[in-house]
MIDREN-855748 format. One record per atom (N, C-alpha, C, CB): residue in one letter; chain; atom name; residue number from 0; x, z, y. Coordinates in Angstrom, 2 decimals. Atoms other than C-alpha are relative to their C-alpha. Glycine has a CB too. Layout:
<markes>
   res   chain   atom     n         u         w         v
     A       A     CA   NUM         X         Z         Y
...
</markes>
This chain:
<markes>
   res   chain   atom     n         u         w         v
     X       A      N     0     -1.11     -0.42      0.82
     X       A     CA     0      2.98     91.07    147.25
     X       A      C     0     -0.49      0.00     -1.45
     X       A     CB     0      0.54      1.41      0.43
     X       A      N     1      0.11     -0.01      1.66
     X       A     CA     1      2.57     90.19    143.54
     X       A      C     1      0.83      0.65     -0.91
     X       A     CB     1      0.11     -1.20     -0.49
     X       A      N     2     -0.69     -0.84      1.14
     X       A     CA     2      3.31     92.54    140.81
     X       A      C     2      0.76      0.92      0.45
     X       A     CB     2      0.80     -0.70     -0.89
     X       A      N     3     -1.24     -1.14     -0.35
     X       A     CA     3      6.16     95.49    140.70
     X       A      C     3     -0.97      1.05      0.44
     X       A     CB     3      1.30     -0.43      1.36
     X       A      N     4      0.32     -1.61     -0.64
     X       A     CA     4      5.97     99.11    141.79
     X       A      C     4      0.70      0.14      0.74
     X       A     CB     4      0.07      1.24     -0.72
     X       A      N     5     -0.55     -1.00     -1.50
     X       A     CA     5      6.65    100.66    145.09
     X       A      C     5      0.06      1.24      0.25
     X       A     CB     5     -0.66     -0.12      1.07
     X       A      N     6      0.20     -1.26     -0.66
     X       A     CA     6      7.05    103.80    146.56
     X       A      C     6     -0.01      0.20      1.26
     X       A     CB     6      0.75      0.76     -0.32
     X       A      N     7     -0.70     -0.20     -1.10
     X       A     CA     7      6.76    105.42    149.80
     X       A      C     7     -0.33      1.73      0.23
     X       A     CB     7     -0.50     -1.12      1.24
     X       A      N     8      0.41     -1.39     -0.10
     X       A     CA     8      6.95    108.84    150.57
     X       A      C     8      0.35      0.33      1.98
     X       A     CB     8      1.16      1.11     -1.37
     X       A      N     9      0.63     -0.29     -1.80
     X       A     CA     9      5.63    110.60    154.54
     X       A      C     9      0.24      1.63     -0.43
     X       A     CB     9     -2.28     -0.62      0.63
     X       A      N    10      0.14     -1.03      0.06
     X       A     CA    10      6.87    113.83    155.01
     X       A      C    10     -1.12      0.60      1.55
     X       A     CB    10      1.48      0.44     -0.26
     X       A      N    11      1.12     -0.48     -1.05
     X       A     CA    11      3.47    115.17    157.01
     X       A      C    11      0.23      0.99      0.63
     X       A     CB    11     -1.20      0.29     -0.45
     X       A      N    12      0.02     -1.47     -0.38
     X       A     CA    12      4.61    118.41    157.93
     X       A      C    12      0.79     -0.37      1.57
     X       A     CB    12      0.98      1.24     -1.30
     X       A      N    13     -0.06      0.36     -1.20
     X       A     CA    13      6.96    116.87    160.52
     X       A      C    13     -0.03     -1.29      0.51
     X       A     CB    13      0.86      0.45      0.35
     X       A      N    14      0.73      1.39     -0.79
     X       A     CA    14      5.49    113.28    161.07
     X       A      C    14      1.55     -0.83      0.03
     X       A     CB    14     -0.90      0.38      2.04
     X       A      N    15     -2.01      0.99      0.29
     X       A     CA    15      9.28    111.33    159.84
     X       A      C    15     -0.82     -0.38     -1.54
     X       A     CB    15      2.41      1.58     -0.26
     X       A      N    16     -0.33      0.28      1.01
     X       A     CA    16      9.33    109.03    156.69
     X       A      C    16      0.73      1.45     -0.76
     X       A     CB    16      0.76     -1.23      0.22
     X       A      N    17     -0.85     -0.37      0.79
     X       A     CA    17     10.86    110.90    153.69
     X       A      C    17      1.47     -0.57     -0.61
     X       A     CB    17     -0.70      0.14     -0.73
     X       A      N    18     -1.34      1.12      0.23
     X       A     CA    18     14.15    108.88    154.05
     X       A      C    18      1.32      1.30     -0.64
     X       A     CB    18      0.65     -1.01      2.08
     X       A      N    19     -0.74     -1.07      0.93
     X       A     CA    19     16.82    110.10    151.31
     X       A      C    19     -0.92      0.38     -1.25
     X       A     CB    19      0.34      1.44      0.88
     X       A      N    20      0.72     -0.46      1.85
     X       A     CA    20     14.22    111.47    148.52
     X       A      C    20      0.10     -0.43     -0.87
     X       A     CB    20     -1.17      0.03     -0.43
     X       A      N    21     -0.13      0.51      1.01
     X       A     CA    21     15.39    110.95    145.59
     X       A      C    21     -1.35     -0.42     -1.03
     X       A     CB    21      0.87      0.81     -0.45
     X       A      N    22      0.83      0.56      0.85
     X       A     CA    22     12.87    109.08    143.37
     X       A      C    22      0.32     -0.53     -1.56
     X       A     CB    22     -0.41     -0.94      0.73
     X       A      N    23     -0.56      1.09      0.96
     X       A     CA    23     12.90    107.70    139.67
     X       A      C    23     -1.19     -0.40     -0.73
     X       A     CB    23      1.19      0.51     -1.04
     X       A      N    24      0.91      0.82      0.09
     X       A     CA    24     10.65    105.50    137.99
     X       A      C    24      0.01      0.13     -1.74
     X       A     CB    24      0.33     -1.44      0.82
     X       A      N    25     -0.14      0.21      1.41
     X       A     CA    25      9.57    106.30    133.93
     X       A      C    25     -0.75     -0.84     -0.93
     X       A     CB    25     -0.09      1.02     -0.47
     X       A      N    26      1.17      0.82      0.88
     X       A     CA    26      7.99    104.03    131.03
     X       A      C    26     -0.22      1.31     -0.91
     X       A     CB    26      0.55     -1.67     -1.01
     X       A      N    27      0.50     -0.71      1.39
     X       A     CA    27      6.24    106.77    129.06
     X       A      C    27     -0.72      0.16     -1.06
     X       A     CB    27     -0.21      0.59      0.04
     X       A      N    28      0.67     -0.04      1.47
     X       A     CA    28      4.64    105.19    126.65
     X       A      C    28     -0.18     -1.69      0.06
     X       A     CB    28     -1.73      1.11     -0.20
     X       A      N    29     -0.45     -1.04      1.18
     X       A     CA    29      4.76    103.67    124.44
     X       A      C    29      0.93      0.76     -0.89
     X       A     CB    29     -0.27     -0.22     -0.55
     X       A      N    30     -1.44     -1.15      0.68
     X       A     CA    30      8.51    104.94    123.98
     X       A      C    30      0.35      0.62      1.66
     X       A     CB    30      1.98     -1.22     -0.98
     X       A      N    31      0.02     -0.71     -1.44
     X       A     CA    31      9.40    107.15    127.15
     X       A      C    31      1.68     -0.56      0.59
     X       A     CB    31     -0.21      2.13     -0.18
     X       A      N    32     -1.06      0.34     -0.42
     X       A     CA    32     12.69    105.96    129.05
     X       A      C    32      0.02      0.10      1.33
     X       A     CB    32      0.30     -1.06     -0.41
     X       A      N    33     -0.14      0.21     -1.74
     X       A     CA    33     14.15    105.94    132.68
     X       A      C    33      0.09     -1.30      0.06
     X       A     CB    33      1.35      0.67      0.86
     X       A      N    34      0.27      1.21      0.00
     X       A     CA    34     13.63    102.64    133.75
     X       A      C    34      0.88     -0.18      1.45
     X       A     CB    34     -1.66     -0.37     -0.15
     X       A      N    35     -0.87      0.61     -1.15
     X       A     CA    35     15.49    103.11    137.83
     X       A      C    35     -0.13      1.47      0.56
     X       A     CB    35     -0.64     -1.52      1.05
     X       A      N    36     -0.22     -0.92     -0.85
     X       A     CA    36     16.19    105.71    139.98
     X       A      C    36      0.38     -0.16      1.41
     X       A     CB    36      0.76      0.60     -0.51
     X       A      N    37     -0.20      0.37     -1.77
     X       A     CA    37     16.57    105.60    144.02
     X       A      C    37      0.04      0.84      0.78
     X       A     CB    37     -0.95     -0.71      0.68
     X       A      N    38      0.69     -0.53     -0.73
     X       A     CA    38     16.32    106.96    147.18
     X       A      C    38     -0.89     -0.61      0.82
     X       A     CB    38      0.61      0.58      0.50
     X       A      N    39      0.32      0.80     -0.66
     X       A     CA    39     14.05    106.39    149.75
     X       A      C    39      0.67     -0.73      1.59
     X       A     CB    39     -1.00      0.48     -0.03
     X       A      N    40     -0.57      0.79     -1.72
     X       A     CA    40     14.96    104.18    153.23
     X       A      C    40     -0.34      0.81      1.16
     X       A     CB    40     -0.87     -1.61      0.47
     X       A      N    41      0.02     -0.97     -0.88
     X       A     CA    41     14.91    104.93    156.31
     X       A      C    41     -1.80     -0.22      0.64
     X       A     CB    41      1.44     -0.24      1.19
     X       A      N    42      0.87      0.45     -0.44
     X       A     CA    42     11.25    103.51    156.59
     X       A      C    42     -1.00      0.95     -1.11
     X       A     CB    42      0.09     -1.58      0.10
     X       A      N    43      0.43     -0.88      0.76
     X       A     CA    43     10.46    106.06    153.75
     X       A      C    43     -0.75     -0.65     -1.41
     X       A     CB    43     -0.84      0.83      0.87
     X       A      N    44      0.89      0.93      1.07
     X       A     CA    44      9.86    103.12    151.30
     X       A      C    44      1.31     -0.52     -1.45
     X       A     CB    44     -0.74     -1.82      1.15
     X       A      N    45     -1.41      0.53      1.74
     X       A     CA    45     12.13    102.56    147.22
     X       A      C    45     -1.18     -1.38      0.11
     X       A     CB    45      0.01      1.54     -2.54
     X       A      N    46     -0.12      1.61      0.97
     X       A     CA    46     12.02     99.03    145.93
     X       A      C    46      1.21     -0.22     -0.74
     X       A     CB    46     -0.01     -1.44      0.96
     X       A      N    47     -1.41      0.62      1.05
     X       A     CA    47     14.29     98.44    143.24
     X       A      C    47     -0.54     -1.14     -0.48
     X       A     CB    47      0.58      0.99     -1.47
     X       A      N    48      0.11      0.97      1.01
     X       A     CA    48     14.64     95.35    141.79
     X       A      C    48     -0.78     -0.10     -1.59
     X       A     CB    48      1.20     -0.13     -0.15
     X       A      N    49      0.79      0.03      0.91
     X       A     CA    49     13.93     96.50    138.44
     X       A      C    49     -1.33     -0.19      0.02
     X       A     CB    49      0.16      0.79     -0.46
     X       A      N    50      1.03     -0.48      0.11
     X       A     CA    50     10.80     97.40    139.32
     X       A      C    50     -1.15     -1.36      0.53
     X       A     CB    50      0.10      1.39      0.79
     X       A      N    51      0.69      1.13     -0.08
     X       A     CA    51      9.72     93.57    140.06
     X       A      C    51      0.54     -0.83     -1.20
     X       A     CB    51      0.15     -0.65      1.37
     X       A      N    52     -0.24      0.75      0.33
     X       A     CA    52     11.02     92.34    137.23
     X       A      C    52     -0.80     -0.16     -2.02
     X       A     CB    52      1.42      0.10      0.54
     X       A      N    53      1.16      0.01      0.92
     X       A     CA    53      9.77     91.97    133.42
     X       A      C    53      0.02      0.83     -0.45
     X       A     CB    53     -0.23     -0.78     -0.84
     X       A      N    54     -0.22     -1.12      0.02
     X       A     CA    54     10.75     95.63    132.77
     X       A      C    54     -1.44      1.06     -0.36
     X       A     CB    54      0.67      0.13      1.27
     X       A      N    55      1.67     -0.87     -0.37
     X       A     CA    55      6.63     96.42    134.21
     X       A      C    55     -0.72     -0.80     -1.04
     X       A     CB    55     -0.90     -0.24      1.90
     X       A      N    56      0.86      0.52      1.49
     X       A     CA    56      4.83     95.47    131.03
     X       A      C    56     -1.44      0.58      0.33
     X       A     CB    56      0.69      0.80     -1.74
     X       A      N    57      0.91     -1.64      0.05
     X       A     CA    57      1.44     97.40    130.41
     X       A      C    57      0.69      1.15     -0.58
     X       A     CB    57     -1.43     -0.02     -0.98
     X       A      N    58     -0.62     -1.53      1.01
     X       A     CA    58      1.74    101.18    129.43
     X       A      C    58     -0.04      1.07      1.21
     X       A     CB    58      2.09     -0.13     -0.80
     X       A      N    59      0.00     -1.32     -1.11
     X       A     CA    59      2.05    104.49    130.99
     X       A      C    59      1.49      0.27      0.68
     X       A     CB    59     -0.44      1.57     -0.88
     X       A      N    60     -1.03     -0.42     -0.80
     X       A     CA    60      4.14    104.91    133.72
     X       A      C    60      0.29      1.72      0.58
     X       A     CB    60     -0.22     -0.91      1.11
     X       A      N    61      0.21     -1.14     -0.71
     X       A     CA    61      5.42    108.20    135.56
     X       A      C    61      0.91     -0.32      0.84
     X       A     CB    61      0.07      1.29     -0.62
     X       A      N    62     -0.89     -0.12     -1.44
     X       A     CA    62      6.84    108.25    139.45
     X       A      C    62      0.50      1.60     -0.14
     X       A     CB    62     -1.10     -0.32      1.68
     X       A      N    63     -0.43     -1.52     -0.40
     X       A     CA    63      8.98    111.69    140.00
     X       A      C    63      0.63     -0.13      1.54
     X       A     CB    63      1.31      0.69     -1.20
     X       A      N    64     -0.56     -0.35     -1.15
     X       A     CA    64      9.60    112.45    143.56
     X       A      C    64      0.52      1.32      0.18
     X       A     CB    64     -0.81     -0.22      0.89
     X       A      N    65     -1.33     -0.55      0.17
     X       A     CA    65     12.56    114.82    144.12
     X       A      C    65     -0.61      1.05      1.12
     X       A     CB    65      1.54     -1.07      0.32
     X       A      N    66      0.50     -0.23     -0.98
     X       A     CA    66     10.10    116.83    146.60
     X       A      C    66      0.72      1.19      0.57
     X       A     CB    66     -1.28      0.08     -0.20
     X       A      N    67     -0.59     -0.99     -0.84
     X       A     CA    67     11.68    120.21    146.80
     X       A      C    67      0.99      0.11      0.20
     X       A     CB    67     -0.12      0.92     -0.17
     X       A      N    68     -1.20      0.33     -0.43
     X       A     CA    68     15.23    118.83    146.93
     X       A      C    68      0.11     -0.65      1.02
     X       A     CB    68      0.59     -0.52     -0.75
     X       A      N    69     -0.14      0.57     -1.26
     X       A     CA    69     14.53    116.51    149.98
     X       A      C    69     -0.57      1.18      0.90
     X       A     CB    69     -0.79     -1.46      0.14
     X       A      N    70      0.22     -1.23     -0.75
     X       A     CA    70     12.72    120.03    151.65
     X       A      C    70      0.92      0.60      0.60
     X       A     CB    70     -0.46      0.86     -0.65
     X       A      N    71     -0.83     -0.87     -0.33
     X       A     CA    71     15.64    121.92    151.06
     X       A      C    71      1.53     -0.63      0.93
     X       A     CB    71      0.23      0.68     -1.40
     X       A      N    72     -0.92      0.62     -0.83
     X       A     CA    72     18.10    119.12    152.21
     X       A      C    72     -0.39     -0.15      1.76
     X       A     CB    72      0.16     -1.42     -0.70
     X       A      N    73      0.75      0.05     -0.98
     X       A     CA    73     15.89    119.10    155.42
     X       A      C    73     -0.22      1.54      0.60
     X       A     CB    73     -1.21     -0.72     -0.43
     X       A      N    74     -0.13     -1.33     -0.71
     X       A     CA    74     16.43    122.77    155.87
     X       A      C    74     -1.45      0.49      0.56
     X       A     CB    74      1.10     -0.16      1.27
     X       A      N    75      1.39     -0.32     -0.33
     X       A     CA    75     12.28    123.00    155.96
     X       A      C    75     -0.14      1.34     -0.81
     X       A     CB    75     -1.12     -1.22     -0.44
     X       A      N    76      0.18     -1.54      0.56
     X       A     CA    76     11.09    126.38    155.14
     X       A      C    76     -0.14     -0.32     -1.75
     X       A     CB    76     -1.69      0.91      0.78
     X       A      N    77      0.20      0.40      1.37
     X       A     CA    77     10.86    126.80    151.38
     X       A      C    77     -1.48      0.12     -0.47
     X       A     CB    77      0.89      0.82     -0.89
     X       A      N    78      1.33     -0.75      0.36
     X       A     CA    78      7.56    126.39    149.77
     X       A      C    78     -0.09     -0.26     -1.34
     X       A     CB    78     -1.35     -0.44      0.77
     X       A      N    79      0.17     -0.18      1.20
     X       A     CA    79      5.83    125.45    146.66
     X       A      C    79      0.64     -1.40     -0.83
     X       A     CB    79     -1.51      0.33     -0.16
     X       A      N    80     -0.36      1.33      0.77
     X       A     CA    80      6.84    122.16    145.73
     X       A      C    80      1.14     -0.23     -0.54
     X       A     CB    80     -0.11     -1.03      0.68
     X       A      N    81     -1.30      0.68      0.88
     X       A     CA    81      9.42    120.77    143.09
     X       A      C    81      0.15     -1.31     -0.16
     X       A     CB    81      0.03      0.35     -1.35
     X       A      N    82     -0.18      1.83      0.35
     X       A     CA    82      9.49    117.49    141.23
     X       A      C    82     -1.59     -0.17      0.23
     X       A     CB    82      0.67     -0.65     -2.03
     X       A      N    83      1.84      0.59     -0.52
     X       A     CA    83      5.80    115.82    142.11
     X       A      C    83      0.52     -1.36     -1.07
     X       A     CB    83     -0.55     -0.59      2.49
     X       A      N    84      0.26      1.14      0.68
     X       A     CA    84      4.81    113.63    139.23
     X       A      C    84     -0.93     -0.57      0.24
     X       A     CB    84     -0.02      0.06     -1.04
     X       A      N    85      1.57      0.64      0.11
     X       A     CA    85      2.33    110.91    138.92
     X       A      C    85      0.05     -0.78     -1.09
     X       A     CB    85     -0.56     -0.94      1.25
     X       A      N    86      0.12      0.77      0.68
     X       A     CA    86      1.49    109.47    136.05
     X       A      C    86     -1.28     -1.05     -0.13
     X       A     CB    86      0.25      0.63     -0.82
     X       A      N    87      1.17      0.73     -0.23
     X       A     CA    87     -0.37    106.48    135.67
     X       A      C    87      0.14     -0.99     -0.85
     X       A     CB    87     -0.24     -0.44      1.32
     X       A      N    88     -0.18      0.95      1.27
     X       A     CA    88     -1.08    103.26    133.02
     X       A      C    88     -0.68     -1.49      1.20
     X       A     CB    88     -1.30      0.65     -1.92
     X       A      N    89     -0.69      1.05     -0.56
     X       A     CA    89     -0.10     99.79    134.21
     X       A      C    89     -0.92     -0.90     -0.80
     X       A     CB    89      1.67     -0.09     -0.18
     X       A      N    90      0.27      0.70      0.58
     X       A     CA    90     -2.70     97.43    132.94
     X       A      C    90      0.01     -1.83     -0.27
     X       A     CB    90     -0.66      0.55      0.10
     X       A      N    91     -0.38      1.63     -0.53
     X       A     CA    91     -1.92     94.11    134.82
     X       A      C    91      0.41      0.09      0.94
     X       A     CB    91     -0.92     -1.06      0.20
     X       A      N    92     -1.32      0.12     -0.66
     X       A     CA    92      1.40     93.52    135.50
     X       A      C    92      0.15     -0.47      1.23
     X       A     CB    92      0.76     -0.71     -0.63
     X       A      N    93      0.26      0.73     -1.18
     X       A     CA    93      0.63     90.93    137.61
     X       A      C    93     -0.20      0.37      1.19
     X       A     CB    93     -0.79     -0.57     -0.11
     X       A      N    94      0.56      0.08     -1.51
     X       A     CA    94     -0.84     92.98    140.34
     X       A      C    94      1.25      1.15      0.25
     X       A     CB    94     -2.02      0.52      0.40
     X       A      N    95     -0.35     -1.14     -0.33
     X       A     CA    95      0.91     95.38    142.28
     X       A      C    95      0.25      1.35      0.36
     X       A     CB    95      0.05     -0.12      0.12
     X       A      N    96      0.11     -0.81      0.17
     X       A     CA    96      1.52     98.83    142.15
     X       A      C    96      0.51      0.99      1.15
     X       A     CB    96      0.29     -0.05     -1.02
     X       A      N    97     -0.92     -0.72     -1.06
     X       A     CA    97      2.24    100.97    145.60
     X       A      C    97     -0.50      1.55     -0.04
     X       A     CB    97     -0.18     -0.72      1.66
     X       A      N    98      0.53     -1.22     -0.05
     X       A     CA    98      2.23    104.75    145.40
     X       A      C    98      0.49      0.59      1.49
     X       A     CB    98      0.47      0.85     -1.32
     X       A      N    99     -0.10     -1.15     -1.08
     X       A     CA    99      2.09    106.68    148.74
     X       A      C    99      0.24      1.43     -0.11
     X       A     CB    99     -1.05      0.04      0.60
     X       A      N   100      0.21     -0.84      0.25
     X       A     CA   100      2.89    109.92    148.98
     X       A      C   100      0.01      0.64      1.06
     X       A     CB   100      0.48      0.27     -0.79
     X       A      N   101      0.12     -0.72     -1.35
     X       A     CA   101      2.09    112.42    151.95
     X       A      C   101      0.37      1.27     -0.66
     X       A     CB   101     -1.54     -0.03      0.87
     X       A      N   102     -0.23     -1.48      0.32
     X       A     CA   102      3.54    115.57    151.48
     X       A      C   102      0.25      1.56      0.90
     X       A     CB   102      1.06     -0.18     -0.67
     X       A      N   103     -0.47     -0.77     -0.43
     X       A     CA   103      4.10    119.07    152.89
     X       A      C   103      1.13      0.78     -0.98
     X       A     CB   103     -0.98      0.57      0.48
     X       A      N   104     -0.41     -0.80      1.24
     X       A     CA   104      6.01    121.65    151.35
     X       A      C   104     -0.83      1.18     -0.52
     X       A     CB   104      1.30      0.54      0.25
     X       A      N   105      0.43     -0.99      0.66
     X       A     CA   105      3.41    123.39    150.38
     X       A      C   105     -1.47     -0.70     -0.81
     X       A     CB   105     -0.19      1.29      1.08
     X       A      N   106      1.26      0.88      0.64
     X       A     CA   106      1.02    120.33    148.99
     X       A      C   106      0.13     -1.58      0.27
     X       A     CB   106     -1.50      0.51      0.72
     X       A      N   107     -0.81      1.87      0.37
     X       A     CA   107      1.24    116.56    148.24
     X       A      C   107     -1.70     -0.82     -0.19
     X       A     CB   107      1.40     -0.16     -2.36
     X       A      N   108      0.92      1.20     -0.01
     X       A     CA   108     -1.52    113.38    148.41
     X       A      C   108      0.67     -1.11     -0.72
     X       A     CB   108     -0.38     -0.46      1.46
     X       A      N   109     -0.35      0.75      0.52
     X       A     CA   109     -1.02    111.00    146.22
     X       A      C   109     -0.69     -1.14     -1.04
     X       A     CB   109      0.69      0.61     -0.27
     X       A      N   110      1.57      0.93     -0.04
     X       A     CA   110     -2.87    107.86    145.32
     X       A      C   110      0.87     -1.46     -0.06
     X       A     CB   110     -1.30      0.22      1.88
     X       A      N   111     -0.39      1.25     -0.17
     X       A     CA   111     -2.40    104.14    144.56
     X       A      C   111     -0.24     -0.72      1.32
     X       A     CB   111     -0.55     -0.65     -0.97
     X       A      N   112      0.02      0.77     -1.80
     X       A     CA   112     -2.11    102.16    148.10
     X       A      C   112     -0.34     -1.55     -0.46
     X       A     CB   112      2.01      0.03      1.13
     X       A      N   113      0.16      1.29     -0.11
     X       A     CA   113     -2.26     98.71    149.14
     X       A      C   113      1.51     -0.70      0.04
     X       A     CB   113     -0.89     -0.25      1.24
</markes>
């Protein structure tokens, strides 16, 4: 898979994709903007279009996953988690960018993938 950004988010607590979590995708630097917004599938994986297209420049990106709104839509106990950022800087476009995320609601993994 060449170039673009992915997401996928694993809710760990009960072993299901995070299908539904709202996600959105920012350029924050060097001017800050929303660039796409989504949810995830039912395979617990966003791909937007944008996000393969010439949009991914270098620069600093930030992922926001929607963590303690897909919790509470899921009627999981409440814990600590809110929005889960990641920020990260995009140096070649070219390659591709997949963020995983494993989460509970009370703690999150999060890490560039394959």
């Amino acid at each position: 898979m060449a170039g673009g950004i992915s997401m996928h988010g694993v809710d760990v607590a009960r072993g299901v994709p995070a299908q539904g979590m709202r996600v959105e995708l920012w350029m924050m630097a060097p001017d800050s903007r929303l660039l796409a917004t989504g949810s995830l599938n039912a395979s617990g994986v966003w791909e937007d279009p944008l996000t393969r297209s010439e949009l991914i420049v270098p620069g600093t990106y930030e992922a926001r996953f929607h963590a303690g709104e897909y919790f509470a839509a899921q009627g999981s106990p409440l814990g600590i988690l809110d929005l889960v950022p990641f920020r990260f800087v995009i140096r070649d476009p070219s390659q591709h960018y997949h963020l995983p995320l494993k989460m509970t609601p009370w703690g999150y993994s999060l890490f560039r993938g394959a």
